[in-house]
N, C-alpha and C positions, 0 to 999 in steps of 0.2 A: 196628736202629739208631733213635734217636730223637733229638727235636731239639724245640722251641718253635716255631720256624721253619725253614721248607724252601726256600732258595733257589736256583733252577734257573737256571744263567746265574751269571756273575761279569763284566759288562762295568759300564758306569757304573750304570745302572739299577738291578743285583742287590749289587752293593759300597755302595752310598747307602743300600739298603734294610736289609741289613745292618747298616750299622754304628749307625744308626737305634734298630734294635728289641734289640740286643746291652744296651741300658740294662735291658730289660726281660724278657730269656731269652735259652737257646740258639738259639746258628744256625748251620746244616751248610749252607754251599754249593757246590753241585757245578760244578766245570769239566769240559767235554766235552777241552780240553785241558788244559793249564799254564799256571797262572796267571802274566801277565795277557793270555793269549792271547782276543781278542774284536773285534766289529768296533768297539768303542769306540775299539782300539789303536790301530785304521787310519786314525780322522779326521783328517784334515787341515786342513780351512779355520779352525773353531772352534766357540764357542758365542756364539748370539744373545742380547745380552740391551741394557734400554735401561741405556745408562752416562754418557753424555754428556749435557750440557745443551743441547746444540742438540736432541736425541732427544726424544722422548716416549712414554709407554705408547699414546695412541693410533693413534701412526705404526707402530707396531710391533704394532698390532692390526689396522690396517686392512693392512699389506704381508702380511703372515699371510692376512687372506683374500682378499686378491685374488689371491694365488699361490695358495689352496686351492678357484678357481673355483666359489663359490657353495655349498661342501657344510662347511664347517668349522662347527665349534659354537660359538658365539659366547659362550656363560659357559664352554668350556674355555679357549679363547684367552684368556679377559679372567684369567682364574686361571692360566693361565702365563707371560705376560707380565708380569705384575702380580707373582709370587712370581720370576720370574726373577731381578732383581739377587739377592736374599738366598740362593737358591741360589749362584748364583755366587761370594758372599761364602764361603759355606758350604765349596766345593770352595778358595777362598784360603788358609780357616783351615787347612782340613787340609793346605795344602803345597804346593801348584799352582802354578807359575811361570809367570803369564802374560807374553805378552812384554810389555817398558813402550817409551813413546814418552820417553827420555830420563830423569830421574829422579823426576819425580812422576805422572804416568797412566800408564795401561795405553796401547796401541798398539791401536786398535781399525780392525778390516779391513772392506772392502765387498766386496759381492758380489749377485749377479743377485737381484732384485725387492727387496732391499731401499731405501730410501730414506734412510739417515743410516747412517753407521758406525757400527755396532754389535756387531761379531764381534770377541769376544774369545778371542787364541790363543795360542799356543806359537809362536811360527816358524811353520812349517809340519807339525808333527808334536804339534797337540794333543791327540790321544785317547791320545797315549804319555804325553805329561805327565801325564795325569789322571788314568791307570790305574799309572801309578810311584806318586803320590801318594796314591791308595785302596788300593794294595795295601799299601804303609807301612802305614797306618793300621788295614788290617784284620789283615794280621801282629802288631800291637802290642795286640789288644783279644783278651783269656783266652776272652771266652764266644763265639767266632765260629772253628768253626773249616773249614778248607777244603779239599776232596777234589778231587784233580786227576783228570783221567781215567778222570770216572765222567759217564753218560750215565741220563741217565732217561729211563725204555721207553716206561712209563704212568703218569696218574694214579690214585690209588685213593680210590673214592670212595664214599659211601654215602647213600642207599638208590642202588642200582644205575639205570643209564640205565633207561629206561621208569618209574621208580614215580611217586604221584601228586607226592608232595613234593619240593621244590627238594631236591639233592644237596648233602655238604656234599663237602668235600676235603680227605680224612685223610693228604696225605704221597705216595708216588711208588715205584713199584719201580724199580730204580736197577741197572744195567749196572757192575762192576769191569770195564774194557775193558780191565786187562794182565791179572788172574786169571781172567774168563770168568766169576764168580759173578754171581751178580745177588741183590742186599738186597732188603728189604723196610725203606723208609725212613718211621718215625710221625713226624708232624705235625700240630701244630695251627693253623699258619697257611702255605700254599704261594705264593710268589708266581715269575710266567711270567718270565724275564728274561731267556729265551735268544735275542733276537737275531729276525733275518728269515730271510726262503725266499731268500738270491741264489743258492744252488748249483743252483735249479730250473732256471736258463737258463745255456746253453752259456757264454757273457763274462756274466762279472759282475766288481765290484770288491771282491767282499766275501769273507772269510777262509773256508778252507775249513771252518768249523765254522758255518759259516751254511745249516742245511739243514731250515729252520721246524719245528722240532722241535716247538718250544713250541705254533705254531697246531696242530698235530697232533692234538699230545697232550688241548687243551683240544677241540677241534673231536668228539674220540673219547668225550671224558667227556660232552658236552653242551652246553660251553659256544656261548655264539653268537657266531658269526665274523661281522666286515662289511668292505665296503668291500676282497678280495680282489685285486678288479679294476686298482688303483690302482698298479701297479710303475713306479716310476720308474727313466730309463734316465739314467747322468748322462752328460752330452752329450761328454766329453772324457778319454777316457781312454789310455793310449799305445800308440800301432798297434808291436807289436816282437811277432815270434813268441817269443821269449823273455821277456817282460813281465808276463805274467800279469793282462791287464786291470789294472795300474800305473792308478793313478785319480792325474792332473792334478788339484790342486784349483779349485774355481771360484773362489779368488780371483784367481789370475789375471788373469780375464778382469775382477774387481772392480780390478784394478788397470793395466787397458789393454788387455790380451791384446786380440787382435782373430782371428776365425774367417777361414782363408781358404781358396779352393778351391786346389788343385794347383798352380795357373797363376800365384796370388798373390793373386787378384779376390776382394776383399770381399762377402760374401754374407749378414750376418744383419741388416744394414737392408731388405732387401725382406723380412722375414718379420714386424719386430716393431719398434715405435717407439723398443724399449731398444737394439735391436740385441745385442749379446756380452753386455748387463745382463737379459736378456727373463728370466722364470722358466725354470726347467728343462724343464719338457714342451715350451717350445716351443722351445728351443734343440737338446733332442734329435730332434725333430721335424724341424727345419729339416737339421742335418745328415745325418740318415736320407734325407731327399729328395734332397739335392746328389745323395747317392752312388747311389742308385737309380736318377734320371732321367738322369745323367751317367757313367755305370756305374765312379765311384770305390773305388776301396778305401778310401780316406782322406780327410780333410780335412786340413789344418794350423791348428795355433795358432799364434801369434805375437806376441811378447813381450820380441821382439830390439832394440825401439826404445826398450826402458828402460835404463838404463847397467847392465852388468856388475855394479857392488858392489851396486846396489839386489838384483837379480833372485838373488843369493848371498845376499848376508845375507837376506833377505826370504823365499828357498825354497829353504831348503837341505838339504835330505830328497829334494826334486823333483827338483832341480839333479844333485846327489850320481849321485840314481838314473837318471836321462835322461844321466848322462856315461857310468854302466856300461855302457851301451847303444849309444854312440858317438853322442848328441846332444847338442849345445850351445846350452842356451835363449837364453844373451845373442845368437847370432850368428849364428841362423837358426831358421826355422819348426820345429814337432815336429810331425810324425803322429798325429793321433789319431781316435778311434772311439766312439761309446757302448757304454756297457755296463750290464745291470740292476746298480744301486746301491740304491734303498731301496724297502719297502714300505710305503705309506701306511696298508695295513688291517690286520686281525688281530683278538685277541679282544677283543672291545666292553666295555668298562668304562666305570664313571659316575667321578663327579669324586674318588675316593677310590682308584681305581685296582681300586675290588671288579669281580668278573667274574658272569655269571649263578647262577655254582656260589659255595656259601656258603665261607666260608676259602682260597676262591679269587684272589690276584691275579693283575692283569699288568700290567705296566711297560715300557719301552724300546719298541724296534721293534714287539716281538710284539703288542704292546698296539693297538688303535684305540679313544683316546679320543675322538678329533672332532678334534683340536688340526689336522691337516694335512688335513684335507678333498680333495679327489682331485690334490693337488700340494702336498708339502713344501716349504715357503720352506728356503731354504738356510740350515744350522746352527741350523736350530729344533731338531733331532733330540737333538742332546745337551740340550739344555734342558729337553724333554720329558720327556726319563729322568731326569733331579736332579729335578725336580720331581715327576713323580709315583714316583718310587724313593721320595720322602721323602713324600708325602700320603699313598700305599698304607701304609707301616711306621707313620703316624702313628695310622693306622685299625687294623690289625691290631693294635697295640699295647692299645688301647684295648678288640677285641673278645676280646683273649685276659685280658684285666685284668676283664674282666665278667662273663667265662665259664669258669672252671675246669675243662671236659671235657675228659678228655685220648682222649678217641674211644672207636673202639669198639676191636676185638682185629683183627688183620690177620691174616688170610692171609698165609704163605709164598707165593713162587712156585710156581706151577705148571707143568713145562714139560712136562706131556703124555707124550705118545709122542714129540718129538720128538728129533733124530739130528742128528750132527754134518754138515756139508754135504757132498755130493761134486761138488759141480756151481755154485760160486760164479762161473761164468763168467756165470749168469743175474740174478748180481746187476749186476755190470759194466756189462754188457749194456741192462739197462732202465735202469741209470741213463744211460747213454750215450743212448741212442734217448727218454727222457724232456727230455733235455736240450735236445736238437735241436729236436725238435718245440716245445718251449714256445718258444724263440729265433728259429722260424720261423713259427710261427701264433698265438703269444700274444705279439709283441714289441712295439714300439714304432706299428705302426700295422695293425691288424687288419680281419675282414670275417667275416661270420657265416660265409661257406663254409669259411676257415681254422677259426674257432673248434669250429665242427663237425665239422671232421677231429682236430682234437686231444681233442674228449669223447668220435669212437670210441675213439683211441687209447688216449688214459687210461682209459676202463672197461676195456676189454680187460687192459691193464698193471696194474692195480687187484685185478682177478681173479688175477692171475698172483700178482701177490709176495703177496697172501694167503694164498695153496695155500703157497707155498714158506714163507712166517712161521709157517704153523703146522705143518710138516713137521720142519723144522730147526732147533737150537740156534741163539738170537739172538748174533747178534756187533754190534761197531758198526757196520759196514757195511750189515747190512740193516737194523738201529734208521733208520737215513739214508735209506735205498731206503724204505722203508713211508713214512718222514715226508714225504720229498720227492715221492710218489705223492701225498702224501693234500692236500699244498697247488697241488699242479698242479691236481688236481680240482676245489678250490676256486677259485681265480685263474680256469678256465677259465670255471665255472658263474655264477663271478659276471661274468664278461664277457659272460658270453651274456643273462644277466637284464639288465644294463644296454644298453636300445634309444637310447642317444645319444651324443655324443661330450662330454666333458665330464675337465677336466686330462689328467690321466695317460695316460685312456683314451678312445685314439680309434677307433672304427670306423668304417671308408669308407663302410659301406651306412648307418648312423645317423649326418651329418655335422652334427646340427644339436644346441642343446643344449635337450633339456628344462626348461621354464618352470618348474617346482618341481625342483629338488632332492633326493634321498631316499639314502639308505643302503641298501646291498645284500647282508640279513643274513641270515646262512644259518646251521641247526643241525641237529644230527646227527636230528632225530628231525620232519623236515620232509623228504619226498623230491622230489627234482629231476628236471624231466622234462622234452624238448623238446617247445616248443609246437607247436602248428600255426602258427602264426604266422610262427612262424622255421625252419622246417622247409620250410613253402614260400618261405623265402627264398632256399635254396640247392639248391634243387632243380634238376634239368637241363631247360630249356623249348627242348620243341623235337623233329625225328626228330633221331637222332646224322649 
């Protein structure tokens, strides 16, 4: 199968890019499910962008990095901010119903570290809106077309990892997940678009196709990965055993909500001068502690002091889903919990969304361009993706317009000696015990002793589904077990290289923040090793 373009992922990032470079070639994009199944679907608060005249680009570059604790790029910011209203325009022209405030503006929403209203949405249900209206759009365009329930394994790429020469990126071997076949998909321009690692940690708020496929795959070809370390936990999501980490949105709290302990006692003015407005890391932070030092299950929100019609019309997806549940927001507190929501790092791109490997992009979450530095300001994320969805296709456009190679010759699949499985219990299994472990020693507030128990675990787990991936006929299942091994690894290694606490990531034993700043980039052909350093940090001192 062949294509001009290979796009991996169909959330907003991979559908922009798309419809983009469709002026200037074929484009095959794959969904791991049905389209428009993606965490784009799942946003709820909106997108950031400046719209108002009280607003300005600079407010909205300095809230950007003081939520991104001193590691954000300061000319990606200035170029996403800056390009944001016209994206925005961009997603209008194609069909986008934002909500309006009456009949002439848009209704724009607040929410934690921002300083001006500037979140533009849907009600409460805008990555639905946006991906209704990209998918119109991509249905209606001839040269774009799109495979449901296919998965891509690997990159394929040439000169193979170890030669002297940059690699370029020819395209993708690609999983039929209902026939079991596996393609061999040509490409002259690939771009990453699938989304983050949330399935790595036990709660997350993120769809079950969120299982860092994309960092994987780039991390296996070469590419260099940074900033791992950085997972954001979003501080409010609904405590119900039946709920499925249900993600509250933080406007909410952008529009009164207030945090409260069990008893009803307000508790996020002792942590933070915004108090319910503070950025995300320290709001998640805050309620991780209630519960830990006060042995809570829970905290509550509360949002029962706004009138009935507001808290309906205003959240009615929330509303809707918090009734199926037997909660009522106008007329008492809700239970809630953090759960991992977004990943600040991924594969490192420059300002065109190019990645270390030639023909290589990445966009959306997968991507770390510098824009969120070690904490995501709230509804930057979709902004990110239109934006560089649309800078990456403008580039690739360009390099395929200069370059007529249509690559080399691929390779068929190869699947060895291997055998259908008899024993999938072992895939289960690590994913289950993968899970735990990162939710208990990679979570919201860590310590070199935890973090060292989880790089035995993971190497060990690492070794295992190896043996068993090259044994056995690949199904989606293990495609997901190997990816979500291989970003454990990563999130773990780069927590452990970071010796301070700093946004996202805080460790008890480093509580203080490093005076420079740096990125914490790791690639396949650099080996990782415990220091001494840190090795004698968790050492047992002492007779037992």
């Amino acid at each position: 199968m062949e294509a001009d373009y290979l796009v991996i992922g169909g959330g907003l990032a991979g559908l922009s890019f798309a419809l983009r470079v469709a002026k200037t070639g074929t484009v095959l994009v794959l969904n791991k499910d049905l389209q428009p199944e993606s965490a784009t679907a799942y946003a709820q608060g909106g997108i950031a962008s400046v719209w108002s005249a009280d607003d300005s680009f600079e407010d909205h570059v300095a809230d950007t990095e003081r939520a991104g604790a001193g590691l954000c790029h300061r000319d990606v910011v200035e170029v996403v901010v800056h390009e944001g209203p016209d994206r925005v325009q961009d997603l209008i022209r194609l069909g986008t119903r934002f909500s309006r405030a009456g009949d002439s503006d848009y209704d724009l929403g607040m929410e934690g570290g921002h300083r001006h209203r500037r979140i533009l949405h849907a009600a409460d249900a805008t990555g639905s809106e946006i991906m209704r209206a990209l998918s119109a759009a991509v249905a209606a365009e001839p040269n774009i077309r799109v495979l449901d329930r296919h998965m891509a394994i690997d990159l394929i790429t040439e000169p193979r990892f170890g030669d002297d020469e940059p690699a370029s990126c020819w395209g993708a071997y690609v999983l039929d997940v209902e026939s079991g076949a596996v393609l061999t998909v040509a490409a002259r321009a690939t771009v990453l678009a699938a989304g983050g690692p949330g399935k790595v940690y036990l709660y997350t708020s993120n769809p079950d196709v969120a299982s860092g496929d994309g960092v994987a795959m780039a991390y296996r070809a070469g590419a260099r990965i940074a900033n791992m370390e950085f997972i954001q936990f979003h501080p409010t999501c609904l405590y119900h055993p039946q709920a499925k980490s249900f993600l509250i949105s933080e406007a909410l709290r952008g529009e009164g909500a207030i945090l409260r302990r069990p008893d009803g006692e307000p508790f996020m003015a002792q942590y933070h001068e915004d108090a319910e407005l503070a950025p995300r890391d320290v709001v998640a932070r805050a309620i991780d502690n209630e519960m830990k030092v006060h042995g809570f299950d829970h905290v509550l929100l509360d949002i029962s002091h706004r009138p009935r019609e507001f808290v309906r019309d205003r959240f009615p997806t929330i509303d809707e889903r918090c009734r199926s549940f037997g909660f009522d927001l106008a007329a008492a507190p809700i239970p809630v919990v953090p759960a991992e929501h977004y990943c600040c790092g991924g594969v490192m791109t420059d300002l065109d969304g190019a990645t270390s490997i030639r023909r290589l992009y990445a966009a959306g979450e997968v991507a770390m361009t510098g824009l969120h530095g070690a904490n995501r300001l709230a509804s930057n994320s979709l902004l990110e993706a239109v934006v560089f969805g649309t800078r990456a296709a403008s580039h690739a456009s360009a390099l395929l317009a200069g370059d007529p190679s249509r690559g080399p010759a691929l390779p068929a699949w190869n699947p060895g000696q291997a055998v259908d499985s008899d024993e999938s219990v072992v895939v289960t299994q690590n994913w289950d015990e993968i899970r735990r472990f990162m939710w208990n020693y990679v979570g919201i507030v860590r310590s070199n002793r935890r973090l060292a128990r989880a790089h035995r675990r993971i190497t060990a787990l690492r070794a295992e589904i190896q043996e068993y991936y090259w044994d056995f006929i690949v199904t989606g299942d293990l495609i997901e077990l190997r990816n979500l091994a291989a970003v454990a690894e990563l999130i773990i290694c780069s927590a452990i290289r970071r010796r301070e606490s700093r946004g996202l990531h805080y460790n008890i034993d480093y509580p203080e923040t490093a005076a420079q700043p740096i990125d914490t980039v790791l690639s396949r052909g650099e080996p990782f090793e415990l220091d001494e350093s840190f090795l004698s940090s968790v050492r047992k001192r002492g007779p037992r």
